[in-house]
Backbone bond lengths (Angstrom), bond angles and torsions (degrees), N, CA, C in turn:
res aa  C-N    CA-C-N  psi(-1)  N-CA   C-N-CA  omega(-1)  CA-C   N-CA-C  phi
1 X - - - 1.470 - - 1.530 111.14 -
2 X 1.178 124.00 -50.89 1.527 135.26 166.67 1.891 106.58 -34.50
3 X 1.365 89.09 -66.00 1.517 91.03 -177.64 1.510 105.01 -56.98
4 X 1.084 128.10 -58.57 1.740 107.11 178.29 1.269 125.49 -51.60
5 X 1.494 124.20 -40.72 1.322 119.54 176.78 2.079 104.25 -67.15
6 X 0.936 103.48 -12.11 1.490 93.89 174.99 1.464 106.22 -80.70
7 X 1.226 121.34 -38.88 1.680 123.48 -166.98 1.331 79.79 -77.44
8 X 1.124 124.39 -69.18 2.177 109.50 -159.37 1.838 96.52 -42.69
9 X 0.971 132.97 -69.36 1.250 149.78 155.79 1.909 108.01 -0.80
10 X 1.323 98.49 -75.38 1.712 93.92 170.43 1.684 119.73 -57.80
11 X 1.431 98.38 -49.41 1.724 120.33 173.04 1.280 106.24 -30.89
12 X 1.452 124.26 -67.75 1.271 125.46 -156.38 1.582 108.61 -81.85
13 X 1.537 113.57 -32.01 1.295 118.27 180.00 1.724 114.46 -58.56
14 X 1.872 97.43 -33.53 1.470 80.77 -176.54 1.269 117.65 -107.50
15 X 1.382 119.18 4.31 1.099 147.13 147.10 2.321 106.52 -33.34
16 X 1.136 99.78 -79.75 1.449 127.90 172.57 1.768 95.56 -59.72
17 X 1.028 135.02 -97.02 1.265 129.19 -140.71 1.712 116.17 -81.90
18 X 1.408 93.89 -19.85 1.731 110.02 -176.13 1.097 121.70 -88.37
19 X 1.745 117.88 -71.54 0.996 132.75 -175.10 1.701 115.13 -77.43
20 X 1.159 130.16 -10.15 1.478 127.39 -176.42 1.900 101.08 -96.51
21 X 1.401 104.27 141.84 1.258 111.30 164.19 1.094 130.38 -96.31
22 X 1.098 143.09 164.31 1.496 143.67 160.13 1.394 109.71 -82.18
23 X 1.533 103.78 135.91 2.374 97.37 -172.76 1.389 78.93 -144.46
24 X 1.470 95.33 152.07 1.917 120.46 160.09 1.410 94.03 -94.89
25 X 1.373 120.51 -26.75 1.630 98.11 -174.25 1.609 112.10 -69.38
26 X 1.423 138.35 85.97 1.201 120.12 170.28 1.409 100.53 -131.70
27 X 1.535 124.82 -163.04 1.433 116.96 -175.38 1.587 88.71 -116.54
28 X 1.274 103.52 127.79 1.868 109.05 -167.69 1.524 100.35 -82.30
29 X 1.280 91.15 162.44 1.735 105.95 159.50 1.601 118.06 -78.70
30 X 0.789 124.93 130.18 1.911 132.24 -171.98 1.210 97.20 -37.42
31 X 1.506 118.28 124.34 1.561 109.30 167.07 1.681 100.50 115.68
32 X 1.260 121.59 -35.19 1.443 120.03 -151.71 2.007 87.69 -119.07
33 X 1.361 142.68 -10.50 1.315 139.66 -167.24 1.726 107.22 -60.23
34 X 1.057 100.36 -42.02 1.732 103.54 179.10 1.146 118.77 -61.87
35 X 1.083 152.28 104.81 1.099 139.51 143.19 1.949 117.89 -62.06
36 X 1.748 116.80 122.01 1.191 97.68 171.78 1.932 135.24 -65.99
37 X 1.340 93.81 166.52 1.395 74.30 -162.18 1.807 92.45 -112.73
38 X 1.107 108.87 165.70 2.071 94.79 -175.07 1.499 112.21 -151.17
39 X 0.636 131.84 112.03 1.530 152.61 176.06 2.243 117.07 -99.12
40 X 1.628 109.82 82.70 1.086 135.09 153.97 1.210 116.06 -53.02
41 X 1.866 117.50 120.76 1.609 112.55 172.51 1.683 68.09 -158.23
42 X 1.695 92.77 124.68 1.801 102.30 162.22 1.331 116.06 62.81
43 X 1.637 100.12 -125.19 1.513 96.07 178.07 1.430 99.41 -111.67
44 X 1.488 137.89 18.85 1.338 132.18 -171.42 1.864 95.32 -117.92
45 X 1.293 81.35 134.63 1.736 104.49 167.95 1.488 137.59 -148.98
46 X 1.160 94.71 120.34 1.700 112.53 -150.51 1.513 109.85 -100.33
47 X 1.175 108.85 107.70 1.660 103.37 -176.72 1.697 106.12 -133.84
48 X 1.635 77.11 131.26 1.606 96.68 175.89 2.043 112.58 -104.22
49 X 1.513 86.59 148.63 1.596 87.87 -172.28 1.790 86.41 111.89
50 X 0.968 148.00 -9.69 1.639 124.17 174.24 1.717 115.42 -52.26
51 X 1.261 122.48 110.25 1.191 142.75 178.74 1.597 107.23 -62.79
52 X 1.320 103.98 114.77 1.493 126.80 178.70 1.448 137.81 -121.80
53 X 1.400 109.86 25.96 1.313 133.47 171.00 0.884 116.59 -17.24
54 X 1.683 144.34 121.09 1.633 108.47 158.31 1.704 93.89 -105.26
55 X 0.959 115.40 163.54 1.586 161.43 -176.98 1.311 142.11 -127.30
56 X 1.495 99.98 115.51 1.355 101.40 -173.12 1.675 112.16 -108.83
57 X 1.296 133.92 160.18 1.814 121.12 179.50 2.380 103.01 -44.01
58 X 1.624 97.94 113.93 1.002 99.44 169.12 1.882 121.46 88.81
59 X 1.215 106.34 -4.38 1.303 97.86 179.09 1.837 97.17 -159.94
60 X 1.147 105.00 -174.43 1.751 131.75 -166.84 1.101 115.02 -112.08
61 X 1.660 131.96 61.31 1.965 122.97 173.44 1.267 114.78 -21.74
62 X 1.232 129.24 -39.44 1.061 123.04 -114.33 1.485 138.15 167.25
63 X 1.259 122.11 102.76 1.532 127.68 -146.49 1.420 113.62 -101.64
64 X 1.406 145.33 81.93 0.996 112.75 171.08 2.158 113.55 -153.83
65 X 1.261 78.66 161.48 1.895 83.00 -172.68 1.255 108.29 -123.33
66 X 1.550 107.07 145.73 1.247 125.20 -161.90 1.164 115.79 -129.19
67 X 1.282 141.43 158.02 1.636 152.66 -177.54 1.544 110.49 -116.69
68 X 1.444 122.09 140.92 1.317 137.46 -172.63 1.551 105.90 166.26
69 X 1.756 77.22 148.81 1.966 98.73 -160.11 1.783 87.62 -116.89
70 X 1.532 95.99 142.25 1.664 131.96 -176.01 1.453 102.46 -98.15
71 X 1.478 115.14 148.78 1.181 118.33 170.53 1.653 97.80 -118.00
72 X 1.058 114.48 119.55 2.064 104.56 -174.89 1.409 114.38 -58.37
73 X 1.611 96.99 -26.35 1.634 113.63 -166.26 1.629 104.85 -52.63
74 X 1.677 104.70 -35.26 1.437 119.23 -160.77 1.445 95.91 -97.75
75 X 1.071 139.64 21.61 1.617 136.76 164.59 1.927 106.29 -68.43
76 X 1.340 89.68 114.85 1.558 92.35 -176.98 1.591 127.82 -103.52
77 X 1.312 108.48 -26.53 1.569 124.07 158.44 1.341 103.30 -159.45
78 X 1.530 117.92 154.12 1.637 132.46 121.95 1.153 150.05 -84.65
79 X 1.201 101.23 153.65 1.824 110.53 -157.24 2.096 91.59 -114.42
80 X 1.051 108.59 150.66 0.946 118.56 168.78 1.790 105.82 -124.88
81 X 1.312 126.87 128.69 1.542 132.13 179.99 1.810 114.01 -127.44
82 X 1.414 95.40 142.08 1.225 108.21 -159.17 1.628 104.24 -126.85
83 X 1.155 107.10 115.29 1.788 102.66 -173.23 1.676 99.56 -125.78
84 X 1.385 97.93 117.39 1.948 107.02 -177.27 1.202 78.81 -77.75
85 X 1.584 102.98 178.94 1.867 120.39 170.31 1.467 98.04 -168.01
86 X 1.296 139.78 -1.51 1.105 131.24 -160.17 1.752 110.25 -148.00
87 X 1.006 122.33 129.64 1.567 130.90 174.18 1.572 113.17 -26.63
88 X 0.806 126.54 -59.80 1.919 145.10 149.62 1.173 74.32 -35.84
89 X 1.936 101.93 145.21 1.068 125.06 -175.07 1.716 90.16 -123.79
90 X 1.271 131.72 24.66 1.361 131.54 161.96 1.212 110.04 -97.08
91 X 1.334 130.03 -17.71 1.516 138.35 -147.41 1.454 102.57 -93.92
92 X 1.332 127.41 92.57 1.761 118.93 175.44 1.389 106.29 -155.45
93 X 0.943 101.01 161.58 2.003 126.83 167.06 1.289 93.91 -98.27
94 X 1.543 107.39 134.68 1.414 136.46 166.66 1.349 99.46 -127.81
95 X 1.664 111.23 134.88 1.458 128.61 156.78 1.526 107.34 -120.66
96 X 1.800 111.92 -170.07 1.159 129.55 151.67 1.150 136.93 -139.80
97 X 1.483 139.38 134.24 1.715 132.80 -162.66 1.518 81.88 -104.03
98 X 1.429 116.07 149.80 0.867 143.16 158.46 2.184 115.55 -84.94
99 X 0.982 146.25 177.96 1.181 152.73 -156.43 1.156 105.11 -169.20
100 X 1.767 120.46 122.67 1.386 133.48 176.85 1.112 127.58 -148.05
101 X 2.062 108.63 118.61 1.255 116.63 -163.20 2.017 113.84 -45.66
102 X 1.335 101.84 -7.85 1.542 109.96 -160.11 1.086 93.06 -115.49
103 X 1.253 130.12 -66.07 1.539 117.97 -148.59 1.637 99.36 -116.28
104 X 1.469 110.52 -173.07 1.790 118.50 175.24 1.961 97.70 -70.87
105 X 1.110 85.99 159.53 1.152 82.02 -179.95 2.096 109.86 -105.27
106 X 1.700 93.01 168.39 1.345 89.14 -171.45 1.165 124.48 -139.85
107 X 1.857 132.14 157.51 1.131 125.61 -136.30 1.857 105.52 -111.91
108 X 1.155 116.82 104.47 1.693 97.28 178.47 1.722 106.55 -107.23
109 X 1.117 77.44 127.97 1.868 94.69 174.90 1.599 122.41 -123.17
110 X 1.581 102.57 136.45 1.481 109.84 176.31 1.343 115.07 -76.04
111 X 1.787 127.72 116.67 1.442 109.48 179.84 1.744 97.27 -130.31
112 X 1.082 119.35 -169.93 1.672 145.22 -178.25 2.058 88.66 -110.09
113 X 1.254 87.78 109.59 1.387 91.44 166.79 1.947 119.90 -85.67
114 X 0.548 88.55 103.25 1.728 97.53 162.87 1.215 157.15 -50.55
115 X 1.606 142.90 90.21 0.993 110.81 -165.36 1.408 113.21 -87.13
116 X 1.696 103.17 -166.34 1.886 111.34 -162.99 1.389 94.51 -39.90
117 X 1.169 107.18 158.45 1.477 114.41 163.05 1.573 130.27 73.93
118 X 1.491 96.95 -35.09 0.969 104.20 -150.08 2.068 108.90 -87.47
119 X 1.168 127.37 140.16 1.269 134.91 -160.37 1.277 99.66 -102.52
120 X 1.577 126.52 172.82 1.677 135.44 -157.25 1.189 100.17 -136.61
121 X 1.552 122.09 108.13 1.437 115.31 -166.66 1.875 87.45 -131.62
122 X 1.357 138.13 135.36 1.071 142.72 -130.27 1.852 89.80 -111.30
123 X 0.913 130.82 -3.39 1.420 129.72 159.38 1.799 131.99 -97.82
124 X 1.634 94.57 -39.03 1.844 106.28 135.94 1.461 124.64 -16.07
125 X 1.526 98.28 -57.60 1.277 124.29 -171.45 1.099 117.66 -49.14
126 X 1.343 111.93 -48.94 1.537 121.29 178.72 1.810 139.67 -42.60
127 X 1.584 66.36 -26.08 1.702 84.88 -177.94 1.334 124.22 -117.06
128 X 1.012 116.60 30.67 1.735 121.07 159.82 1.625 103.37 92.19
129 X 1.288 114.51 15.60 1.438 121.88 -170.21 1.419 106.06 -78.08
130 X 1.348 133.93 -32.56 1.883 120.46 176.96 1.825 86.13 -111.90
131 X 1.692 94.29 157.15 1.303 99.71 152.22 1.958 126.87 -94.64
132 X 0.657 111.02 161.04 1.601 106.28 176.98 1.474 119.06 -82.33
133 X 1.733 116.71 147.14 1.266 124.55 -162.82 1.622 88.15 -135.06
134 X 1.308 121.87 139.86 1.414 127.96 127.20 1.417 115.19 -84.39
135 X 1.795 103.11 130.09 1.680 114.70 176.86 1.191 103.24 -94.10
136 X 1.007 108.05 121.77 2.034 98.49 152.32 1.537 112.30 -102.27
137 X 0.737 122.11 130.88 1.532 135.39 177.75 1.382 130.53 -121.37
138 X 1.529 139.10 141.34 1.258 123.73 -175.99 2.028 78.40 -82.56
139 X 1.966 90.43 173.36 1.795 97.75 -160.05 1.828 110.58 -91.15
140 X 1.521 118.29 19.37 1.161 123.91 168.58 1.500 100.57 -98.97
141 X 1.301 122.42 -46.90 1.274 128.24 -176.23 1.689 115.69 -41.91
142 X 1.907 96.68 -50.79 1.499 92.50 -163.59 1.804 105.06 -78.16
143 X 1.791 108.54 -18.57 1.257 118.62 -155.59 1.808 89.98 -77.17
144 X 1.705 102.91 -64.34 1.394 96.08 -170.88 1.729 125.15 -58.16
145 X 1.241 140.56 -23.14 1.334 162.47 100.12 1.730 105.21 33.38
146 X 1.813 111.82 -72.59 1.294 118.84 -165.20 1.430 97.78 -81.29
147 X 1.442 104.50 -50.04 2.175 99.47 -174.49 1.344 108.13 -80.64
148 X 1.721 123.26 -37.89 1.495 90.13 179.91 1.667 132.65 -106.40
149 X 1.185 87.96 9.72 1.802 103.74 174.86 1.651 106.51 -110.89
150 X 1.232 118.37 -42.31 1.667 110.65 -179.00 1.387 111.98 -91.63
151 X 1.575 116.22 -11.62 1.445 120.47 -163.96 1.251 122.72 41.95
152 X 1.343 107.10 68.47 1.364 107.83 -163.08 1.792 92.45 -128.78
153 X 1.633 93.77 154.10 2.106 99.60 167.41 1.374 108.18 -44.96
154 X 1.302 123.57 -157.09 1.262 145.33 167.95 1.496 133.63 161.58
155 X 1.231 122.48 97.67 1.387 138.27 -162.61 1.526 123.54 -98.62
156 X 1.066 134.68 107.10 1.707 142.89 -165.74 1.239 111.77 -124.83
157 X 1.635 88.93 105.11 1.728 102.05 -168.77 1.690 97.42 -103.21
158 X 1.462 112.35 151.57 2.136 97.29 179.36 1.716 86.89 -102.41
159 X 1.167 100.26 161.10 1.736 120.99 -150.54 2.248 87.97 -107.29
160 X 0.539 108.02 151.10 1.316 124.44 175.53 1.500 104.54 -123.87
161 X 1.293 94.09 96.71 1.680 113.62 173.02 1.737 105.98 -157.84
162 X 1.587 100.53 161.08 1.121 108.60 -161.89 1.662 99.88 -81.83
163 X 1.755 104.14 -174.06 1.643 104.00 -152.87 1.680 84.91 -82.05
164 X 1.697 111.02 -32.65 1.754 125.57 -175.27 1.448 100.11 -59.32
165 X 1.463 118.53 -57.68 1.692 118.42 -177.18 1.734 103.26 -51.50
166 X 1.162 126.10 -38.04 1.131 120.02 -171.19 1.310 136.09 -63.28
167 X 1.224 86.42 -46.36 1.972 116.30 166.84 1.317 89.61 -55.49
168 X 1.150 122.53 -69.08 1.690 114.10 -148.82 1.567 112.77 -74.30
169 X 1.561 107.12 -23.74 1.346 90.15 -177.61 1.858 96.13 -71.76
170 X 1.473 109.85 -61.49 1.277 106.93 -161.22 1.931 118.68 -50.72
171 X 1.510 114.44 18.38 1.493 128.47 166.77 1.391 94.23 -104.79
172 X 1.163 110.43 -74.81 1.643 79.11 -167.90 1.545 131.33 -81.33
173 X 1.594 114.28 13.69 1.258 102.07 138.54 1.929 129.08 -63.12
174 X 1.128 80.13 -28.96 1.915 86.06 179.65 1.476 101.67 -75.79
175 X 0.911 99.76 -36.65 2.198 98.65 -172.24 1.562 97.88 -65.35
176 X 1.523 115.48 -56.13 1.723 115.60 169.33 1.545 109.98 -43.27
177 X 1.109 107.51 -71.91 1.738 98.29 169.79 0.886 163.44 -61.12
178 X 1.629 100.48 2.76 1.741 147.07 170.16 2.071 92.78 -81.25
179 X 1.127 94.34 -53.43 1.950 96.96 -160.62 1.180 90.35 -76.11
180 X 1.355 150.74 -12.09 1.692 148.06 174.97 1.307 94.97 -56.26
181 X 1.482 125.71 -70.70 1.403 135.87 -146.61 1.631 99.79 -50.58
182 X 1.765 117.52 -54.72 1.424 96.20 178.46 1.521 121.59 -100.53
183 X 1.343 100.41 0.19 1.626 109.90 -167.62 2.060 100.99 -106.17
184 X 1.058 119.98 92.89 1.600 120.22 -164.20 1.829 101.30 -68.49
185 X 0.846 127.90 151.29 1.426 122.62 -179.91 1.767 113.81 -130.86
186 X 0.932 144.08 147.58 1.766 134.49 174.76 1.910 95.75 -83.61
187 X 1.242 95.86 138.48 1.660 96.95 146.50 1.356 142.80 -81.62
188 X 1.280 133.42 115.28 1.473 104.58 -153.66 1.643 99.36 -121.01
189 X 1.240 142.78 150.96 1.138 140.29 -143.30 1.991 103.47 -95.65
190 X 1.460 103.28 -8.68 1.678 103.83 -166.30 1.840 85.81 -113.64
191 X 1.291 109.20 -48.95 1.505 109.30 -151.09 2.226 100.52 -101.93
192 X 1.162 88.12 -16.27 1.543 69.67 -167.53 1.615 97.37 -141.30
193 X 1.807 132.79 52.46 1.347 131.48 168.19 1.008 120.67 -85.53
194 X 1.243 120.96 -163.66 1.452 134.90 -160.31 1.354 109.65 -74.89
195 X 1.375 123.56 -27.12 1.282 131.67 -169.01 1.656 104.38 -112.41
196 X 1.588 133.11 -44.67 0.975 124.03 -174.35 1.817 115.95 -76.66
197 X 1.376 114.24 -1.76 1.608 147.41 163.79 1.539 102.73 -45.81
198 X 1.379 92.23 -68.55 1.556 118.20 -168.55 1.564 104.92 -67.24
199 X 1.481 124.38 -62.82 1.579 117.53 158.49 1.140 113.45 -11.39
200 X 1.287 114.30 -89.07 1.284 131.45 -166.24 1.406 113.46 -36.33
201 X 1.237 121.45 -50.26 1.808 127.81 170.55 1.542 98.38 -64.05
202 X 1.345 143.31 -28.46 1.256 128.00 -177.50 1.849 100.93 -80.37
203 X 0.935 108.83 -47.50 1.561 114.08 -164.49 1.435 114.17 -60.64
204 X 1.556 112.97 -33.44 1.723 140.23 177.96 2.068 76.80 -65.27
205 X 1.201 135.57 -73.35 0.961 124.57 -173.25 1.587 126.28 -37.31
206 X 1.622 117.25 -79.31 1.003 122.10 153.43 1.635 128.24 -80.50
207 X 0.561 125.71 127.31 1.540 117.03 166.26 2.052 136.43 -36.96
208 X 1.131 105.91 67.87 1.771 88.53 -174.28 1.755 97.68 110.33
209 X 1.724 115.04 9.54 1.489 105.04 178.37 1.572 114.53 -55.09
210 X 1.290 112.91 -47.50 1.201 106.70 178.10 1.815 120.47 -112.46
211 X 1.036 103.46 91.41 1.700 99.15 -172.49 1.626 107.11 -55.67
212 X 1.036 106.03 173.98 1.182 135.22 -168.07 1.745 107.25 -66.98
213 X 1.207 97.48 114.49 1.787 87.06 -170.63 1.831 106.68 -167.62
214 X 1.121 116.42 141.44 1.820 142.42 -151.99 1.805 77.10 -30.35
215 X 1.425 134.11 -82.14 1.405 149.70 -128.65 1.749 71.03 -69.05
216 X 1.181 166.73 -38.39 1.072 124.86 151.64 1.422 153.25 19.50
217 X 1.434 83.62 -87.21 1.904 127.77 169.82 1.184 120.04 -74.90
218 X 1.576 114.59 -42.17 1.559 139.65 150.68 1.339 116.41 -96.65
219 X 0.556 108.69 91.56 1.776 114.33 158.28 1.348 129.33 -54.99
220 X 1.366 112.07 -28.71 1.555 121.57 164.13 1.628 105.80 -53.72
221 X 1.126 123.65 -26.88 1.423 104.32 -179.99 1.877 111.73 -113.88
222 X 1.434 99.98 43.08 1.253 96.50 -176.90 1.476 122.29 -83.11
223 X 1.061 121.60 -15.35 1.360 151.46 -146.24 1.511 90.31 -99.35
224 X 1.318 125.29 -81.96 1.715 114.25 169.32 1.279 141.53 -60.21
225 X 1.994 95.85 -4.69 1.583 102.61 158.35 1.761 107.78 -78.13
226 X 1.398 116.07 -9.98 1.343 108.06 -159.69 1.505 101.00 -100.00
227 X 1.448 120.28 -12.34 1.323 138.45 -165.30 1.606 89.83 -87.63
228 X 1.059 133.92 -60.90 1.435 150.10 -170.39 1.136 113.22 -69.10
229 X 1.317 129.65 -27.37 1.548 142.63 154.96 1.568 107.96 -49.03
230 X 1.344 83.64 -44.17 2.186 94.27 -162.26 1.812 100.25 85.35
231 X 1.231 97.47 34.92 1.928 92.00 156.65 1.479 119.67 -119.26
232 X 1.422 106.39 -1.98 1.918 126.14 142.61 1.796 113.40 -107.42
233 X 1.481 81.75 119.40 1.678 87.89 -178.35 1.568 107.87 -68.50
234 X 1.506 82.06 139.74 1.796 99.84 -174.30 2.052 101.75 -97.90
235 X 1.340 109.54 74.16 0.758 142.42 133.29 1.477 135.21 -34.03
236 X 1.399 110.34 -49.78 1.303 121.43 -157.91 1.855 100.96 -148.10
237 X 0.964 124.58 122.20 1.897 106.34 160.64 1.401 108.35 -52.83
238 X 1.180 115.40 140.45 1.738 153.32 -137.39 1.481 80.64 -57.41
239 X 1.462 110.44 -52.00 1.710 93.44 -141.44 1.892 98.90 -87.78
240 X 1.427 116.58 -17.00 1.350 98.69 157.59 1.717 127.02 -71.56
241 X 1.334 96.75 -28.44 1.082 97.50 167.53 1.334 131.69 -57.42
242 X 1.018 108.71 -16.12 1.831 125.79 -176.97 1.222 106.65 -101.78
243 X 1.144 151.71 -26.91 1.345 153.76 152.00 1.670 107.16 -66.86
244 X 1.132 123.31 -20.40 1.720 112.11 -176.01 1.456 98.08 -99.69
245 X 1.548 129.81 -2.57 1.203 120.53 -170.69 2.004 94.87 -125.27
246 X 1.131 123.99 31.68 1.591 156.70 138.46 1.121 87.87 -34.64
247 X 1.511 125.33 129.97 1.510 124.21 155.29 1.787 113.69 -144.40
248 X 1.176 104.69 -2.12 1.233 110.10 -179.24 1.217 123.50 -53.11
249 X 1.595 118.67 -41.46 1.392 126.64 -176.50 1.350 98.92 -57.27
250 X 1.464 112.33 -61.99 1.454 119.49 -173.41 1.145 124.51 -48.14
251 X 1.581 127.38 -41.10 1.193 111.03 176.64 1.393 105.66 -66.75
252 X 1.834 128.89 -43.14 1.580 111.41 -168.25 1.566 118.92 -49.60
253 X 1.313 110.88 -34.17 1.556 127.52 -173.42 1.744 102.22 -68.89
254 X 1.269 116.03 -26.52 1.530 109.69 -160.11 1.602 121.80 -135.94
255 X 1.347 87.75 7.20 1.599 99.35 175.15 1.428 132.06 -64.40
256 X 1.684 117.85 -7.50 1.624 107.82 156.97 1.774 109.98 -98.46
257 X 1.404 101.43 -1.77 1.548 86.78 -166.21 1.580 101.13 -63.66
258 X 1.265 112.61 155.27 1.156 138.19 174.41 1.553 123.42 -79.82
259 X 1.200 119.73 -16.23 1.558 108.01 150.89 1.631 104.74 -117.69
260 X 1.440 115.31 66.66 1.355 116.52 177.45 2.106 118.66 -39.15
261 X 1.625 90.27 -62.66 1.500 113.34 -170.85 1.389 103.20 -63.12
262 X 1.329 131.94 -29.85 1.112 139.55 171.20 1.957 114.35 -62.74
263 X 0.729 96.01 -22.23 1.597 117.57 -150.13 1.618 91.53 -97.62
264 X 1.618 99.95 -72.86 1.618 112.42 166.96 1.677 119.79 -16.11
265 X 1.162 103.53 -66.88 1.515 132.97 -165.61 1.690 94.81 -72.15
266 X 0.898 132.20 -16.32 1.487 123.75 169.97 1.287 108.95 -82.27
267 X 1.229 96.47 -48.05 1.626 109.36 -154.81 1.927 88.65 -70.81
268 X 1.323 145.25 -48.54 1.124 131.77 -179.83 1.278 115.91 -68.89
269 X 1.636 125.98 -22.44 1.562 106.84 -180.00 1.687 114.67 -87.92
């Protein structure tokens, strides 16, 4: 009996981790068909495919994607965002907006791409079942998206990093999201999420920025690993700090205005 549960055991492992590929050819879930596309020269980077949804509480206006080139030079702050979804207080999506003395600023997030139909259940995950997407998004898109389509919290802490750390991370997030387009990758829920994505582009930066630690695996607690790091200014003890960086209300209240991000950024300092 041992010996069979060992062969099902190898079977399925290589079944799952060996034998399955990662493909862009699939039929996507609405929302997820684009892959962006990105073009690096210097310090300018131009990516087409930025997701520009607008959104109203509960539904989709409106579909559309747009192209625009970054100057890194002009990176003015980061935001780090934290979206719970689940009773477990480990359970969240983390992204990051970038900030630009020139242009709006914009949101790239690590997700599990999806096909039709198909739903995101965080043990699924495990097994090579979505492939991975970098989103780029303008920052109403990704904001209105989590509160008024997933109804979900949403917390925006600004990241304390240098103007050099900044540049570099936000390249080789683009260089990672440049090698997606022909190189397909799986998402995997321990080794390759939304948050341990983002590590990885910090650590390629510095060496060992973010060691190895639970909000990893959980992402719900990434935010007070990042506070405890000192890459969220401790400003405030954590848990006011986490209530002043609340944004949910705000976006429901302010999601057609027209200088949203402008608006945002007041309302948190």
């Amino acid at each position: 009996f041992l010996l069979f549960v060992i062969l099902i055991f190898i079977s399925l492992f290589t079944y799952f981790f060996v034998i399955l590929k990662p493909s862009h050819n699939r039929i996507w879930e609405y929302g997820t068909e684009l892959l962006p596309q990105i073009s690096i020269s210097g310090d300018l980077t131009t990516i087409r495919g930025i997701r520009d949804f607008k959104i109203e509480p509960g539904k989709i206006i409106s579909k559309d994607y747009i192209e625009k080139t970054f100057d890194i030079n002009k990176i003015s702050k980061v935001w780090f965002l934290v979206e719970p979804f689940d009773k477990f207080d480990g359970i969240a999506h983390t992204y990051f907006i970038f900030d630009f003395s020139d242009a709006d600023p914009v949101a790239i997030s690590v997700e599990a791409r999806r096909e039709k139909g198909e739903g995101f259940d965080p043990f699924i995950g495990l097994f090579n079942q979505y492939e991975l997407q970098y989103i780029w998004s303008t920052e109403t898109d990704a904001a209105t998206r989590r509160v008024l389509i997933e109804e979900n919290d949403l917390y925006m802490y600004p990241l304390n990093i240098s103007n050099q750390g900044a540049k570099k991370l936000f390249l080789q997030l683009a260089e990672t999201s440049q090698k997606i387009e022909t190189q397909p990758r799986f998402y995997n829920t321990l080794l390759s999420n939304c948050t341990n994505e983002l590590a990885k582009a910090a650590n390629k930066v510095k060496a060992n920025a973010i060691p190895f630690n639970l909000s990893l695996i959980f992402p719900g607690y990434s935010a007070q690993e990042l506070y405890k790091l000192g890459f969220i200014p401790k400003t405030l003890p954590f848990e006011q700090l986490k209530e002043k960086s609340y944004v949910s209300d705000f976006v429901k209240e302010n999601f057609q205005n027209p200088e949203f991000s402008k608006k945002l950024r007041q309302f948190l300092n």
